[in-house]
N, C-alpha and C positions, 0 to 999 in steps of 0.2 A: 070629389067633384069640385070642392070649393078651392082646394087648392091649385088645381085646373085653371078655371076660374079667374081668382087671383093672380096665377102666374100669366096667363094670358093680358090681362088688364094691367099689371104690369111691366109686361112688353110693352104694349101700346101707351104706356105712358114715360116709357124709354125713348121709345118712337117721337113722340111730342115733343120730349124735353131736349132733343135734339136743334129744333127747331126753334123752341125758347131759348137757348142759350146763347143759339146764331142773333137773335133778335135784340138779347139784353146786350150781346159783343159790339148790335150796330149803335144800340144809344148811348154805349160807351164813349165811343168814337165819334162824336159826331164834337164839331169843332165849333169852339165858341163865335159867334159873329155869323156873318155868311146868311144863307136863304135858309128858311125855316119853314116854306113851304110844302117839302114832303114829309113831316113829323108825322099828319096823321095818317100814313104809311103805316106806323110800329103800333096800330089799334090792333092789328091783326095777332100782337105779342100778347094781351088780355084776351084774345079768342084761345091762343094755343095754352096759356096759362090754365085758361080754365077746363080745356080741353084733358089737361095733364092732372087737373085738382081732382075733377071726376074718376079720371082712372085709376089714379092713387087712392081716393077713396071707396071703390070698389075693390082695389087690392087689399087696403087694409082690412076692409069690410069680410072679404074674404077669409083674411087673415084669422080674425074674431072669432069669428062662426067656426075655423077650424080649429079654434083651441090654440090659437096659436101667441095669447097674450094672459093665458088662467092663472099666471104667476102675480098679472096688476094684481087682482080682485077676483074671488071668487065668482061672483054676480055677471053674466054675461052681458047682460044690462050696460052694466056698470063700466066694461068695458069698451062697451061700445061707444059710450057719452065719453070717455074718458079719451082713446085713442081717434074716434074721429074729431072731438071738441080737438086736444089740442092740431090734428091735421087742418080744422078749420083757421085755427089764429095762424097756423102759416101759410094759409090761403090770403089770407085778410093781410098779412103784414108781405107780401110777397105785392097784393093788387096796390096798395097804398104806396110801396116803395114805388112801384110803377110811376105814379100819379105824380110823386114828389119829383120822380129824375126829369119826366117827363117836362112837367111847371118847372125847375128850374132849368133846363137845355133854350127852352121858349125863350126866357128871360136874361140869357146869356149868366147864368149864376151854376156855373159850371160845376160846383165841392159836393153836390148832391150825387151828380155821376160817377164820380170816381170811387164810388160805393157798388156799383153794378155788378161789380163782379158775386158783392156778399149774397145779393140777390140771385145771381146765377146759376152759381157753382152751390154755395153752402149751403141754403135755404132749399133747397129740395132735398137734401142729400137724407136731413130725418125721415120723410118719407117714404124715402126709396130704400133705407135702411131698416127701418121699423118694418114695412112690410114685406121685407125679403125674411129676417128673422122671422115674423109670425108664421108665413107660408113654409119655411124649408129649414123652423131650428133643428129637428133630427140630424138632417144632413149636412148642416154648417157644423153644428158638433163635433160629429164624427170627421168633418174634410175641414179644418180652420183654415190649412194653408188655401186652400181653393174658393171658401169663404173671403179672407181678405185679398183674394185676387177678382174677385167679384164685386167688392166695394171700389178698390183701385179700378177698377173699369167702370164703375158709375160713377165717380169722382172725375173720370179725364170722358164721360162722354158727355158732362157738364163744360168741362174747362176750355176740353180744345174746340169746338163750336165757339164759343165764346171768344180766346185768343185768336183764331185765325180771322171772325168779323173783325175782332178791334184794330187789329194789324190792317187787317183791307182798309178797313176805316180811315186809317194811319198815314197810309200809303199814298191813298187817292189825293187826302189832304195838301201830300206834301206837291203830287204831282201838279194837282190847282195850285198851290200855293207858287210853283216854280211855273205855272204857265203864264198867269197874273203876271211875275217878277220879268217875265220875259216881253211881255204887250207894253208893261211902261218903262221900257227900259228905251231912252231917248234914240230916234231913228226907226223904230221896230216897226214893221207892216203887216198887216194880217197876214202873209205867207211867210216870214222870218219869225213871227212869233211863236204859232204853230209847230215849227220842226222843232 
């Protein structure tokens, strides 16, 4: 039943992280200067983050109770403080990165963001690693090859959410940037600059 449980809570925090990753893609991209007005749009990334922290720690949680960590420490106890404590510091340093990219995009101090990605991709990946092992080590055992084909798919359902915002991101940029280029280019009218 717990490993039920966990596996379900794990989906849905597959589910989540989908969403997180599209999120951290867009503060990637966002471009130095310009209106700053829709930032607090991306409050909704601290909703799904937390949304994702929760179900991760019901999987791990899961994970625990099924034996599926006896190898830390005998103590179930013990494992619990030990496996959720460190899932909280990557809760904590995941909300904090947030805070950091966030303050400096505001302040056009752009070196903060181009870390996003670590936040994205890498930073959940112990979770979702850690509690797939404690739910299902009999079965990644015995199938490794199908085990690292399960990581490589939690790895790119991080990544490519991410790559395809920052690209859009990227994109839009350029297309502002060339419609700008087009309005003050000497002659132009609001219908020539437009096409």
């Amino acid at each position: 039943m717990l490993v039920i449980l966990g596996t379900l809570a794990l989906v849905v925090g597959a589910l989540v992280s989908l969403y997180t990753a599209h999120g951290w893609g867009e503060m990637a991209g966002i471009q130095p200067g310009g209106d700053k007005s829709g930032l607090g749009g991306l409050a909704f990334l601290l909703f799904f983050q937390a949304l994702r922290w929760v179900a991760l720690a019901v999987a791990l949680a899961a994970a625990v109770g099924a034996g599926g960590f006896a190898a830390l420490t005998p103590a179930r106890g013990h494992q619990f403080l030990l496996v959720l404590g460190l899932h909280a510091l990557l809760g904590l340093a995941s909300y904090a990165a947030f805070n950091w990219i966030a303050n400096g995009i505001t302040r056009d101090q752009m070196g903060p963001q181009r870390l996003a990605w670590i936040f994205a991709v890498v930073l959940p990946l112990p979770a979702f690693l850690a509690a797939a092992w404690g739910l299902w080590q009999g079965w990644l055992l015995r199938h490794p090859r199908l085990g690292l084909l399960l990581a490589l798919g939690v790895l790119l359902l991080h990544l490519l959410p991410f790559r395809s915002m920052l690209l859009d991101m990227r994109r839009s940029a350029a297309r502002l940037e060339a419609r700008r280029a087009a309005e003050a280019a000497p002659g132009a009218t609001p219908d020539t600059a437009s096409d």
